[in-house]
BALO-162010 format. One record per residue: x, z, y of N, C-alpha, C in turn. Coordinates in steps of 0.02 Angstrom, whole numbers, always signed. Atoms other than C-alpha are relative to their C-alpha. Layout:
REM BALO-162010
@n.X:X | n.Z:Z | n.Y:Y | ca.X:X | ca.Z:Z | ca.Y:Y | c.X:X | c.Z:Z | c.Y:Y
...
//
This chain:
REM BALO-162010
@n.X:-60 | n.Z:+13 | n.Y:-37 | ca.X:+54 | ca.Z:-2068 | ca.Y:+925 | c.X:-10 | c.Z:-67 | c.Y:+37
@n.X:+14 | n.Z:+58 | n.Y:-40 | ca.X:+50 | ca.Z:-2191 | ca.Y:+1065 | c.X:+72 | c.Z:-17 | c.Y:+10
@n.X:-54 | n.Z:+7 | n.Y:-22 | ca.X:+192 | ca.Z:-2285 | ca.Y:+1136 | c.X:-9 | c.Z:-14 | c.Y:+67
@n.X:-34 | n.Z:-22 | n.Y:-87 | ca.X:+264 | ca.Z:-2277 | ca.Y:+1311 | c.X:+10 | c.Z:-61 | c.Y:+12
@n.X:-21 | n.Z:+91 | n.Y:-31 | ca.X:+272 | ca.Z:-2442 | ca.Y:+1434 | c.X:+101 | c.Z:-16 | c.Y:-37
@n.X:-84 | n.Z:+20 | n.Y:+40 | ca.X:+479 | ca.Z:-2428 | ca.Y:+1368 | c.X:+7 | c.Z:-8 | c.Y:-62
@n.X:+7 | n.Z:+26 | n.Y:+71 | ca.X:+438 | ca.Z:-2455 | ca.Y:+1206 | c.X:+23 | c.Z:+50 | c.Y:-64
@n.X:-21 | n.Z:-61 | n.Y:+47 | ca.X:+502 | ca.Z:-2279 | ca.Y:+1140 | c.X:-57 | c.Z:+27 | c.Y:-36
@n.X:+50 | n.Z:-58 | n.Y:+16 | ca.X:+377 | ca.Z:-2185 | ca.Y:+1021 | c.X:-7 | c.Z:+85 | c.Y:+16
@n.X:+7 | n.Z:-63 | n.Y:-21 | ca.X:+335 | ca.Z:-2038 | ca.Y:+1075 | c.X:-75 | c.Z:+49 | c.Y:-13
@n.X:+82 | n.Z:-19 | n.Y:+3 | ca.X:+183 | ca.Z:-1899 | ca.Y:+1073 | c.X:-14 | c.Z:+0 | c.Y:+77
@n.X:+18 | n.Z:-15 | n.Y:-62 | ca.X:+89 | ca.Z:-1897 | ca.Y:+1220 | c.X:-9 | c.Z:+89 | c.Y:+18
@n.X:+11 | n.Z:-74 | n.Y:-35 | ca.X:+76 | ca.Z:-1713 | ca.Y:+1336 | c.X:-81 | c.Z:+15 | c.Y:-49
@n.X:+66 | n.Z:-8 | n.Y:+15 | ca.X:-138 | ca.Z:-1705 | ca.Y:+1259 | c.X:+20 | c.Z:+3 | c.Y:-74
@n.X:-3 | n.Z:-11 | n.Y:+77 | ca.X:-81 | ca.Z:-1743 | ca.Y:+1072 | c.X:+52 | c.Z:+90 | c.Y:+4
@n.X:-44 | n.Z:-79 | n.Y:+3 | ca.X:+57 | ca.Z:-1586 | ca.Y:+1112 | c.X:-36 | c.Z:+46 | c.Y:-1
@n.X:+58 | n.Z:-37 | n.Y:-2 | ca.X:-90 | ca.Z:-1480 | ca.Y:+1176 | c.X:-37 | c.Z:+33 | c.Y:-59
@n.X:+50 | n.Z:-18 | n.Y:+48 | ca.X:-192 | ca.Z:-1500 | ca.Y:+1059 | c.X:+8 | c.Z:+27 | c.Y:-90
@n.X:-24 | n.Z:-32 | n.Y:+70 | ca.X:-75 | ca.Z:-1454 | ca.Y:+892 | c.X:+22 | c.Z:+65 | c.Y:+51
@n.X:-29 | n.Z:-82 | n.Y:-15 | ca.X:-19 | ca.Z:-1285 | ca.Y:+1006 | c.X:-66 | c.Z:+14 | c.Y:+9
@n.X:+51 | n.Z:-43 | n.Y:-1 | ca.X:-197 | ca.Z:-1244 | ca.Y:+1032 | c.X:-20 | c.Z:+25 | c.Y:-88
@n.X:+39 | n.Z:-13 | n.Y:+57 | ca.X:-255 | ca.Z:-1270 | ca.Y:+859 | c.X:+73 | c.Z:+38 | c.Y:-49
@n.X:-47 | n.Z:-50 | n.Y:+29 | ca.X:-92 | ca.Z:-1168 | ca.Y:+798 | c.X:-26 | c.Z:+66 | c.Y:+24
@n.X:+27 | n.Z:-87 | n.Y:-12 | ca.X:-149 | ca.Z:-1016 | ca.Y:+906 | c.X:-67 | c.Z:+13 | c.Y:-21
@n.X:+81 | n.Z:-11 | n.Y:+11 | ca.X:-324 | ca.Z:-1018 | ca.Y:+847 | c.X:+61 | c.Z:+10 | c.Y:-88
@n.X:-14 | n.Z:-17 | n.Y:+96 | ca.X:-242 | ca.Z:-1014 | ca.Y:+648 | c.X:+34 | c.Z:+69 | c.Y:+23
@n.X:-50 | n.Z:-80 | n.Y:-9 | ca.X:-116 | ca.Z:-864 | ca.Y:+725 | c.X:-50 | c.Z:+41 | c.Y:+23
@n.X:+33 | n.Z:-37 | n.Y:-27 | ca.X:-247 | ca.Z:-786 | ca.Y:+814 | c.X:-62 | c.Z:+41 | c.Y:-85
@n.X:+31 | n.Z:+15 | n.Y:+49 | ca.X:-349 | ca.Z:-790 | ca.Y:+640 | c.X:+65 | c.Z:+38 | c.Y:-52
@n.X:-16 | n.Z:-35 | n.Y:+58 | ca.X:-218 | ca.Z:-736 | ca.Y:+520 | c.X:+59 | c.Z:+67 | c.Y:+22
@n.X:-62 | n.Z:-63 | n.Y:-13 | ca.X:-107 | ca.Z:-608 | ca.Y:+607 | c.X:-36 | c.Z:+69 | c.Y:-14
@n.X:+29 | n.Z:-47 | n.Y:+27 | ca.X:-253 | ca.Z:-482 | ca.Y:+594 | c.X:+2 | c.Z:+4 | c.Y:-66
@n.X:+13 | n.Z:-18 | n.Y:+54 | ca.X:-270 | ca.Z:-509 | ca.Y:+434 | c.X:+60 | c.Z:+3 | c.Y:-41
@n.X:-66 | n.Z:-37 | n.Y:+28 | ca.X:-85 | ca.Z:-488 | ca.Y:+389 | c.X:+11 | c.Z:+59 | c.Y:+22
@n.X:-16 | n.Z:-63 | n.Y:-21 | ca.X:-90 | ca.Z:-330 | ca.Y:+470 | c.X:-58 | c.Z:+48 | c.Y:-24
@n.X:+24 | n.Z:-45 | n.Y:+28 | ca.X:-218 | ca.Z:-262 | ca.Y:+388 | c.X:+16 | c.Z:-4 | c.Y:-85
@n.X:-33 | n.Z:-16 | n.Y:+69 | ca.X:-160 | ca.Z:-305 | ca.Y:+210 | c.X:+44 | c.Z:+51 | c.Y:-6
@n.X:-61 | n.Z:-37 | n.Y:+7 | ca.X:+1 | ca.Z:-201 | ca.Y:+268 | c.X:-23 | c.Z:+67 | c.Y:+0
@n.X:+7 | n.Z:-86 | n.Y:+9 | ca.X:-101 | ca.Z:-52 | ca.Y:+298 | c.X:-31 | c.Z:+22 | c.Y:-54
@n.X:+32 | n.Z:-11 | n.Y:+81 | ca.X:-196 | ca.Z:-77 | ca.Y:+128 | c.X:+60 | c.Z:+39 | c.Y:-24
@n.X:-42 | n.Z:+6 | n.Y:+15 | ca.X:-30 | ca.Z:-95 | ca.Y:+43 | c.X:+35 | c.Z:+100 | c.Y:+20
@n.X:-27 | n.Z:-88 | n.Y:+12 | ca.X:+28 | ca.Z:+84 | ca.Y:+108 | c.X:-46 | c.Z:+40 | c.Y:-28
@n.X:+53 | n.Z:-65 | n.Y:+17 | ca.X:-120 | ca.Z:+179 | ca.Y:+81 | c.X:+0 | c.Z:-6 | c.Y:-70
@n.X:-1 | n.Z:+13 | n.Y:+89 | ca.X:-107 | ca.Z:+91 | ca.Y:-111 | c.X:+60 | c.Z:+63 | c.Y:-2
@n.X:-49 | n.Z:-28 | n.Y:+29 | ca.X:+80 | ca.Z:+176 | ca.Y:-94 | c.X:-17 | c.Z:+99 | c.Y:-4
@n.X:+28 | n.Z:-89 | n.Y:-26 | ca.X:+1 | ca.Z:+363 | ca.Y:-34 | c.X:-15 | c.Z:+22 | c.Y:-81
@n.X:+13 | n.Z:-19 | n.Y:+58 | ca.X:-118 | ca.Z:+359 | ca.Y:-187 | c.X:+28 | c.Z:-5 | c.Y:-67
@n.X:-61 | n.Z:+0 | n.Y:+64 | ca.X:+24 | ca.Z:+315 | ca.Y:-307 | c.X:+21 | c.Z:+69 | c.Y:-10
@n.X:-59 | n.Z:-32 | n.Y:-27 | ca.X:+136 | ca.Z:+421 | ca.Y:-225 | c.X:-46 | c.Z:+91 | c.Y:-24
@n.X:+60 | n.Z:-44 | n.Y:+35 | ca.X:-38 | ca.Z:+572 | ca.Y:-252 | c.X:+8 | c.Z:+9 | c.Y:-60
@n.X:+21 | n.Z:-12 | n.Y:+75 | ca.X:-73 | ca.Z:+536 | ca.Y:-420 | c.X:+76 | c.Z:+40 | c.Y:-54
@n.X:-60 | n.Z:-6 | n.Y:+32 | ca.X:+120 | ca.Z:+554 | ca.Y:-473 | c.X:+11 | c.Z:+83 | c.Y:+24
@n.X:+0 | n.Z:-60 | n.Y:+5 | ca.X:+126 | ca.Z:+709 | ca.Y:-390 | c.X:-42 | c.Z:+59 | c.Y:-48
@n.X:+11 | n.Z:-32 | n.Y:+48 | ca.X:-4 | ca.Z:+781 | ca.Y:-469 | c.X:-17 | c.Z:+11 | c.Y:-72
@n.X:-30 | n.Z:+8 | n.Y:+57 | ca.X:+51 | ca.Z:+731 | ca.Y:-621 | c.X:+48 | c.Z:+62 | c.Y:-7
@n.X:-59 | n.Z:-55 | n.Y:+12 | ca.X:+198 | ca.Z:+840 | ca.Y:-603 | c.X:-34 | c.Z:+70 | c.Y:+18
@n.X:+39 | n.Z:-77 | n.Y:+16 | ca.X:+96 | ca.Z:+989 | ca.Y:-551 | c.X:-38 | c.Z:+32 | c.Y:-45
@n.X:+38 | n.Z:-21 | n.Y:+52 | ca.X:+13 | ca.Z:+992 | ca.Y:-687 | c.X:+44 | c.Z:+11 | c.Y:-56
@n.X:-46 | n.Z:-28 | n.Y:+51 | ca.X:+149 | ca.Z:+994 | ca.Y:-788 | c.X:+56 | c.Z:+52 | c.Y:+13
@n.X:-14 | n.Z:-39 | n.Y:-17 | ca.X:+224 | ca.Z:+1111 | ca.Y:-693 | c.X:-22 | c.Z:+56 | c.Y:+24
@n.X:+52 | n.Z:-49 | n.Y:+1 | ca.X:+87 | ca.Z:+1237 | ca.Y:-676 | c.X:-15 | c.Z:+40 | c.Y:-53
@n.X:+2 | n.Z:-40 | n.Y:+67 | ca.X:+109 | ca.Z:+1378 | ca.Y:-812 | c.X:-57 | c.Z:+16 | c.Y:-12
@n.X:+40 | n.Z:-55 | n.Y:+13 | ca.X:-43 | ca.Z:+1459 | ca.Y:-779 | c.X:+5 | c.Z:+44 | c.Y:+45
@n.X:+3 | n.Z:-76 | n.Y:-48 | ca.X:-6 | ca.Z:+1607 | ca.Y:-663 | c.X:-19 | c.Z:-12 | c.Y:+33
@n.X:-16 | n.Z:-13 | n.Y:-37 | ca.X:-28 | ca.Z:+1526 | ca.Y:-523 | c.X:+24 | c.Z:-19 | c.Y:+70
@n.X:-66 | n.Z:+17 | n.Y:-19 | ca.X:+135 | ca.Z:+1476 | ca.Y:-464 | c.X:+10 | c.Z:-52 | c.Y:-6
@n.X:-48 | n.Z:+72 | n.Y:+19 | ca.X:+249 | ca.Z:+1314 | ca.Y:-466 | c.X:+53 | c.Z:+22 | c.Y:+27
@n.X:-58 | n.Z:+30 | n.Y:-7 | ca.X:+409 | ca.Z:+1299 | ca.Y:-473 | c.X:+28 | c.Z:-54 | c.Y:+34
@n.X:+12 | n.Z:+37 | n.Y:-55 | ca.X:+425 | ca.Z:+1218 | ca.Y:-305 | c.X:+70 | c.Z:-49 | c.Y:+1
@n.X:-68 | n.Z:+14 | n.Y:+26 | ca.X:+640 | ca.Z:+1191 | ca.Y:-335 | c.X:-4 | c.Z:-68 | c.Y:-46
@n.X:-7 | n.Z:+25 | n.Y:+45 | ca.X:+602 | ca.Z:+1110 | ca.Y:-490 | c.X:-49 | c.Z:-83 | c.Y:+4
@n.X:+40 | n.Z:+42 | n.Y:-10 | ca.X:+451 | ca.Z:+1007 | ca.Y:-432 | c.X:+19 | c.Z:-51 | c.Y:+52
@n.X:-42 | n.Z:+36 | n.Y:-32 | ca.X:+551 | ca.Z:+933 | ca.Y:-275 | c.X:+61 | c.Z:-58 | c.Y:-57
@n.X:-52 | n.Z:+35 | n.Y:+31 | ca.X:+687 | ca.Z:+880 | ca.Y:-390 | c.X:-23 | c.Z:-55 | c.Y:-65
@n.X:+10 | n.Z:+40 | n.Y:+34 | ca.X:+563 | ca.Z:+787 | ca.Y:-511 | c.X:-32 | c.Z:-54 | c.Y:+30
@n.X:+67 | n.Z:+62 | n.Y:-27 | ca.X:+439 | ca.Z:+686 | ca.Y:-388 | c.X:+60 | c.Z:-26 | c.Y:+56
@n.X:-27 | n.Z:+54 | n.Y:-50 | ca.X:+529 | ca.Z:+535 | ca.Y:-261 | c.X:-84 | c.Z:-11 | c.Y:+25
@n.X:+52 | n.Z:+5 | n.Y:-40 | ca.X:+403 | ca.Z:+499 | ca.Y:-137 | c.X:+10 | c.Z:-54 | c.Y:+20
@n.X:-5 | n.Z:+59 | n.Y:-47 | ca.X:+380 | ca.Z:+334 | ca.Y:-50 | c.X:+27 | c.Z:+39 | c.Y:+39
@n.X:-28 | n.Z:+7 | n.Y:-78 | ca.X:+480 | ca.Z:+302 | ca.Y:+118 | c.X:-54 | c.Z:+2 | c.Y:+49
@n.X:+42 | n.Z:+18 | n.Y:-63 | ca.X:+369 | ca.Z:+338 | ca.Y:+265 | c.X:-77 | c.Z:+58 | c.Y:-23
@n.X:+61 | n.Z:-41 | n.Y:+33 | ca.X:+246 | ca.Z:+451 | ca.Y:+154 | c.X:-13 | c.Z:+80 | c.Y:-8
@n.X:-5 | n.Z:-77 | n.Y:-11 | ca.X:+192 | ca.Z:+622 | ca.Y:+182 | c.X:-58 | c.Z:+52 | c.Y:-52
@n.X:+54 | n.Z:-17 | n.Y:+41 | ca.X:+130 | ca.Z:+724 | ca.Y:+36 | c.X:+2 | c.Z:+91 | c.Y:-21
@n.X:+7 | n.Z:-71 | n.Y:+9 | ca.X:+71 | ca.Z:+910 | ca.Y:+7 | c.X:-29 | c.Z:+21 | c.Y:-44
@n.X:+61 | n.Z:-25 | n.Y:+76 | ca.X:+28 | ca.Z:+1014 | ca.Y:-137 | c.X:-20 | c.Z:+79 | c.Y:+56
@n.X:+22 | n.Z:-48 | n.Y:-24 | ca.X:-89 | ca.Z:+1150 | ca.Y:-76 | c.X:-63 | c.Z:+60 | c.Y:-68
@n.X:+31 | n.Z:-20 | n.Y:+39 | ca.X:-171 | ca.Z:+1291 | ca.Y:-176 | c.X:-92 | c.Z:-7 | c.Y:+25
@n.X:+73 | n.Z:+31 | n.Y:+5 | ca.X:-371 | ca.Z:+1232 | ca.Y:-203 | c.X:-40 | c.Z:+57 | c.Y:-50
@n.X:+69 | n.Z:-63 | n.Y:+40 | ca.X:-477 | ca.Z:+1415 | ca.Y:-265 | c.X:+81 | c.Z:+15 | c.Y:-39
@n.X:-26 | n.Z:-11 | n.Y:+76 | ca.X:-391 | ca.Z:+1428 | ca.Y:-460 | c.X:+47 | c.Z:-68 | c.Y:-6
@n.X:-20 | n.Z:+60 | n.Y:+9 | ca.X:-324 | ca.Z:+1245 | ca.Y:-445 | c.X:+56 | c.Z:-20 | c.Y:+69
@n.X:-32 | n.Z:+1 | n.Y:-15 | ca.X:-200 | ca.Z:+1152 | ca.Y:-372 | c.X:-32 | c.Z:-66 | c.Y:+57
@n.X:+17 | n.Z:+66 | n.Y:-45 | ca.X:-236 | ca.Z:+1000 | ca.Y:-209 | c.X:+43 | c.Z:-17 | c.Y:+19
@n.X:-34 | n.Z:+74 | n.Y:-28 | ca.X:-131 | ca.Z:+855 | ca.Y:-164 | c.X:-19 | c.Z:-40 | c.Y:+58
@n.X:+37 | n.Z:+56 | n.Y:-81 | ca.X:-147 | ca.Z:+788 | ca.Y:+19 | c.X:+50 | c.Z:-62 | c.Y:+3
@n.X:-43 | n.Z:+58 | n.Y:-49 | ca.X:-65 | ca.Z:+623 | ca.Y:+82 | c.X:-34 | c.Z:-54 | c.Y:+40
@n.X:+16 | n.Z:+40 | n.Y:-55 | ca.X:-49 | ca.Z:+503 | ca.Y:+219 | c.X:+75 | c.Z:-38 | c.Y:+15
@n.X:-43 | n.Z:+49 | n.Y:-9 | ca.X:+78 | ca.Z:+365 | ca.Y:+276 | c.X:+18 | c.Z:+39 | c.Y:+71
@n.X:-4 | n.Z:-30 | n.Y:-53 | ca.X:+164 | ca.Z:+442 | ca.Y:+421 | c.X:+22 | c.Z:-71 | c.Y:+60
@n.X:-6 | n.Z:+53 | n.Y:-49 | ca.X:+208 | ca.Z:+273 | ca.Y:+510 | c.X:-65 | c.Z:-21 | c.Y:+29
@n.X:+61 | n.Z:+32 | n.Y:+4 | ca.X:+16 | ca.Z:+220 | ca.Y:+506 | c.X:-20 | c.Z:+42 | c.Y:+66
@n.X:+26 | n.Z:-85 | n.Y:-76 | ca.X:-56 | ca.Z:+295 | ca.Y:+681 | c.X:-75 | c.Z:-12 | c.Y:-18
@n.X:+63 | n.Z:-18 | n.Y:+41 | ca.X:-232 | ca.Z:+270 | ca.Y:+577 | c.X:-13 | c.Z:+3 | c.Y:-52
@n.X:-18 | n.Z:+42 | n.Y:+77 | ca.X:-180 | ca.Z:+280 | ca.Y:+410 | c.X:-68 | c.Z:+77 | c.Y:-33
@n.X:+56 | n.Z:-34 | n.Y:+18 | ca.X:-330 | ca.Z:+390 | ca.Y:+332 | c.X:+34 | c.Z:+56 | c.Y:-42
@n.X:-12 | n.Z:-53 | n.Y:+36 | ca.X:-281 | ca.Z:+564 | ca.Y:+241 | c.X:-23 | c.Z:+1 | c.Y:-73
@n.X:+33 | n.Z:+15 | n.Y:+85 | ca.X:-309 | ca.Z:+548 | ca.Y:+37 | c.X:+20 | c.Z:+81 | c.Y:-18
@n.X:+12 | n.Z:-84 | n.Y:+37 | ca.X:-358 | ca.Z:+708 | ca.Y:-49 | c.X:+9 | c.Z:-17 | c.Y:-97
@n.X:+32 | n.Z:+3 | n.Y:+85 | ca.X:-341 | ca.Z:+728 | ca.Y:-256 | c.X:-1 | c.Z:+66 | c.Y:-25
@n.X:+7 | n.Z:-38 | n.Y:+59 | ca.X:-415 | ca.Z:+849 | ca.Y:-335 | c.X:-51 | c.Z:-2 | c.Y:-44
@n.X:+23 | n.Z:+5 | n.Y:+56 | ca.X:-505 | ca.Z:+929 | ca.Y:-466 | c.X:-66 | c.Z:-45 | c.Y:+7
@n.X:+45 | n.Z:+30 | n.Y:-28 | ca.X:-653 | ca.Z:+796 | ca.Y:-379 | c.X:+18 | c.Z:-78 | c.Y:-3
@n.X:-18 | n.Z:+85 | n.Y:-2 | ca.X:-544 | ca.Z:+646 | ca.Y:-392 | c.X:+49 | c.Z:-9 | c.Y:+62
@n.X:-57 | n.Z:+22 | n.Y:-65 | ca.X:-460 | ca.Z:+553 | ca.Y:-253 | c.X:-66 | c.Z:-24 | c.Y:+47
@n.X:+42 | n.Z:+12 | n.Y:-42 | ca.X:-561 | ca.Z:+551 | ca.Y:-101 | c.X:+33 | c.Z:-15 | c.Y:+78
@n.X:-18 | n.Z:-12 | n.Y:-79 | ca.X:-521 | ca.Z:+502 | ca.Y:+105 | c.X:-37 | c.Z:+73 | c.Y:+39
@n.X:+16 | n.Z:-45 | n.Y:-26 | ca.X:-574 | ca.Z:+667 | ca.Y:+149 | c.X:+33 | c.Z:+71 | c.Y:-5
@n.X:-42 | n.Z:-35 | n.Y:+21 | ca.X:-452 | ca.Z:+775 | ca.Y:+209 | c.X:-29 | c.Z:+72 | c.Y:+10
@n.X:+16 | n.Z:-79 | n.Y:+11 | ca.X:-571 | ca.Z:+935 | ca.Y:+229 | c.X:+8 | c.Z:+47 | c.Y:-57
@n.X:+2 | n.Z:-19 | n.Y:+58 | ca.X:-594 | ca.Z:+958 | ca.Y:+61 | c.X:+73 | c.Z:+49 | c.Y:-14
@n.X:-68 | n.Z:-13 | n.Y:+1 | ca.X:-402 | ca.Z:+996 | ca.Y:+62 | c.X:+32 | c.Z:+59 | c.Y:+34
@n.X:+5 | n.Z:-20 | n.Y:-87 | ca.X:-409 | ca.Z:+1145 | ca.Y:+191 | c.X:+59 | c.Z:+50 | c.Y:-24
@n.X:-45 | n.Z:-59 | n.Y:-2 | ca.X:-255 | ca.Z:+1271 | ca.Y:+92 | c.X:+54 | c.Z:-18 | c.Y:+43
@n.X:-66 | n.Z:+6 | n.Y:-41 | ca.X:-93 | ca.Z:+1289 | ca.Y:+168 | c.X:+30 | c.Z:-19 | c.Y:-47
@n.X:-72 | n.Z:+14 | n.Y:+47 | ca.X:+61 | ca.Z:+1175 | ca.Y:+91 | c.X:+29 | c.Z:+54 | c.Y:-12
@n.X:-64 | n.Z:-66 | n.Y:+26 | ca.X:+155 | ca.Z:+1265 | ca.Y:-31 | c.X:+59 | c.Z:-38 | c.Y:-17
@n.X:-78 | n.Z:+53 | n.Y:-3 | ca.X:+266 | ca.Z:+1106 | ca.Y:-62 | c.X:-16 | c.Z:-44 | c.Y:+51
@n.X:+19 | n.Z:+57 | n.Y:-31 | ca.X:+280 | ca.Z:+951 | ca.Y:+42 | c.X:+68 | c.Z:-35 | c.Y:+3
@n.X:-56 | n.Z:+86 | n.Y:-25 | ca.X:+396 | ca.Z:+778 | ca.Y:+47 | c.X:-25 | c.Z:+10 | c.Y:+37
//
Protein backbone atom coordinates (compact mmCIF):
# COMPACT_ATOMS: atom_id res chain seq x y z
CA UNK A 1 0.00 0.00 0.00
CA UNK A 2 1.37 3.32 -1.02
CA UNK A 3 0.08 6.66 -0.14
CA UNK A 4 -1.28 9.35 -2.43
CA UNK A 5 0.40 13.10 -2.66
CA UNK A 6 -3.12 13.89 -0.23
CA UNK A 7 -2.05 11.88 2.28
CA UNK A 8 -5.07 9.32 2.04
CA UNK A 9 -4.04 5.53 2.05
CA UNK A 10 -5.06 3.91 -0.58
CA UNK A 11 -4.15 0.75 -3.06
CA UNK A 12 -2.69 1.73 -6.07
CA UNK A 13 -4.63 0.66 -9.83
CA UNK A 14 -1.18 -2.27 -10.29
CA UNK A 15 -1.58 -3.60 -6.56
CA UNK A 16 -5.67 -3.95 -7.73
CA UNK A 17 -4.49 -5.83 -10.87
CA UNK A 18 -2.52 -7.90 -9.60
CA UNK A 19 -4.87 -9.56 -6.57
CA UNK A 20 -7.78 -9.87 -9.61
CA UNK A 21 -5.35 -11.62 -11.75
CA UNK A 22 -4.01 -13.93 -9.21
CA UNK A 23 -7.82 -14.59 -8.06
CA UNK A 24 -8.67 -15.74 -11.69
CA UNK A 25 -5.74 -17.97 -12.04
CA UNK A 26 -7.01 -19.78 -8.34
CA UNK A 27 -10.84 -19.70 -10.11
CA UNK A 28 -9.62 -20.75 -13.25
CA UNK A 29 -7.82 -23.74 -11.25
CA UNK A 30 -10.51 -24.80 -8.92
CA UNK A 31 -13.85 -24.42 -10.75
CA UNK A 32 -12.88 -27.49 -12.88
CA UNK A 33 -12.20 -29.28 -10.22
CA UNK A 34 -15.46 -28.50 -8.36
CA UNK A 35 -17.22 -29.62 -11.24
CA UNK A 36 -15.85 -32.64 -11.57
CA UNK A 37 -16.23 -33.76 -7.93
CA UNK A 38 -20.08 -33.01 -8.68
CA UNK A 39 -20.13 -35.47 -11.38
CA UNK A 40 -18.18 -38.09 -9.17
CA UNK A 41 -20.67 -37.45 -6.42
CA UNK A 42 -23.70 -38.49 -8.81
CA UNK A 43 -22.33 -41.34 -10.43
CA UNK A 44 -21.43 -42.47 -6.44
CA UNK A 45 -25.50 -41.75 -6.16
CA UNK A 46 -26.35 -44.13 -9.55
CA UNK A 47 -24.27 -47.00 -7.99
CA UNK A 48 -26.04 -46.68 -4.62
CA UNK A 49 -29.13 -46.10 -6.13
CA UNK A 50 -27.99 -49.90 -8.49
CA UNK A 51 -26.90 -51.83 -5.76
CA UNK A 52 -30.26 -51.04 -3.68
CA UNK A 53 -32.17 -51.98 -6.48
CA UNK A 54 -30.80 -55.04 -6.93
CA UNK A 55 -31.06 -55.78 -3.64
CA UNK A 56 -34.72 -55.71 -3.90
CA UNK A 57 -34.78 -57.91 -6.97
CA UNK A 58 -33.38 -60.35 -5.48
CA UNK A 59 -35.58 -60.44 -2.91
CA UNK A 60 -38.20 -60.14 -5.00
CA UNK A 61 -37.39 -62.76 -7.54
CA UNK A 62 -39.30 -66.11 -6.65
CA UNK A 63 -37.73 -68.08 -9.11
CA UNK A 64 -40.09 -68.25 -12.10
CA UNK A 65 -38.89 -65.65 -13.67
CA UNK A 66 -41.03 -62.85 -12.90
CA UNK A 67 -41.05 -59.77 -10.39
CA UNK A 68 -43.50 -58.27 -8.95
CA UNK A 69 -42.92 -54.99 -10.67
CA UNK A 70 -46.12 -53.14 -8.33
CA UNK A 71 -44.49 -54.33 -5.38
CA UNK A 72 -40.88 -53.57 -6.36
CA UNK A 73 -41.76 -49.79 -7.36
CA UNK A 74 -43.32 -49.35 -4.02
CA UNK A 75 -40.18 -50.70 -2.12
CA UNK A 76 -37.03 -48.94 -3.96
CA UNK A 77 -36.87 -44.61 -3.78
CA UNK A 78 -34.45 -43.69 -6.30
CA UNK A 79 -32.23 -40.65 -6.20
CA UNK A 80 -33.62 -37.29 -7.78
CA UNK A 81 -32.28 -36.90 -11.25
CA UNK A 82 -31.48 -40.81 -11.56
CA UNK A 83 -32.57 -43.18 -14.09
CA UNK A 84 -32.62 -46.86 -13.29
CA UNK A 85 -33.76 -50.17 -15.12
CA UNK A 86 -34.17 -53.68 -14.21
CA UNK A 87 -33.84 -55.72 -17.39
CA UNK A 88 -34.04 -59.53 -17.83
CA UNK A 89 -30.06 -60.82 -18.31
CA UNK A 90 -30.39 -64.89 -19.95
CA UNK A 91 -31.85 -66.74 -16.37
CA UNK A 92 -30.86 -63.58 -14.29
CA UNK A 93 -31.86 -60.38 -13.59
CA UNK A 94 -29.65 -56.69 -14.90
CA UNK A 95 -29.74 -53.33 -13.38
CA UNK A 96 -28.80 -50.32 -15.71
CA UNK A 97 -28.30 -46.67 -14.44
CA UNK A 98 -27.27 -43.26 -15.28
CA UNK A 99 -27.82 -39.64 -13.87
CA UNK A 100 -30.18 -38.11 -16.26
CA UNK A 101 -29.02 -34.41 -15.65
CA UNK A 102 -25.25 -35.43 -16.49
CA UNK A 103 -25.03 -34.87 -20.50
CA UNK A 104 -21.78 -37.36 -19.93
CA UNK A 105 -22.68 -39.11 -17.04
CA UNK A 106 -21.42 -42.81 -18.02
CA UNK A 107 -24.17 -45.80 -17.95
CA UNK A 108 -23.42 -48.37 -14.80
CA UNK A 109 -24.39 -51.94 -15.42
CA UNK A 110 -24.77 -54.62 -12.24
CA UNK A 111 -24.92 -57.82 -12.76
CA UNK A 112 -24.27 -61.28 -12.17
CA UNK A 113 -20.37 -59.75 -13.30
CA UNK A 114 -20.45 -56.99 -10.79
CA UNK A 115 -20.83 -53.33 -11.43
CA UNK A 116 -19.24 -52.29 -14.55
CA UNK A 117 -19.44 -48.76 -16.98
CA UNK A 118 -20.48 -50.82 -19.72
CA UNK A 119 -23.75 -50.43 -20.81
CA UNK A 120 -23.63 -53.31 -23.62
CA UNK A 121 -23.42 -55.89 -21.37
CA UNK A 122 -27.01 -54.71 -20.36
CA UNK A 123 -28.67 -55.12 -23.90
CA UNK A 124 -32.57 -56.67 -22.46
CA UNK A 125 -35.48 -54.56 -22.63
CA UNK A 126 -36.66 -52.67 -19.15
CA UNK A 127 -39.17 -54.54 -17.43
CA UNK A 128 -39.16 -51.88 -14.54
CA UNK A 129 -37.67 -48.45 -14.52
CA UNK A 130 -37.62 -45.13 -12.02
Amino acid sequence: MSRRPGGDPGFTLVEVLVVVAVLGVLAAIAVPVLLGQRARALETTVQADLRSVAFAVAQADDGSGTLDTDRLRDVVVVSPGNVVEVAADGDAWCVRGWHDGVVDSRRWVLDRGGLDADDARCAGVAVVSW
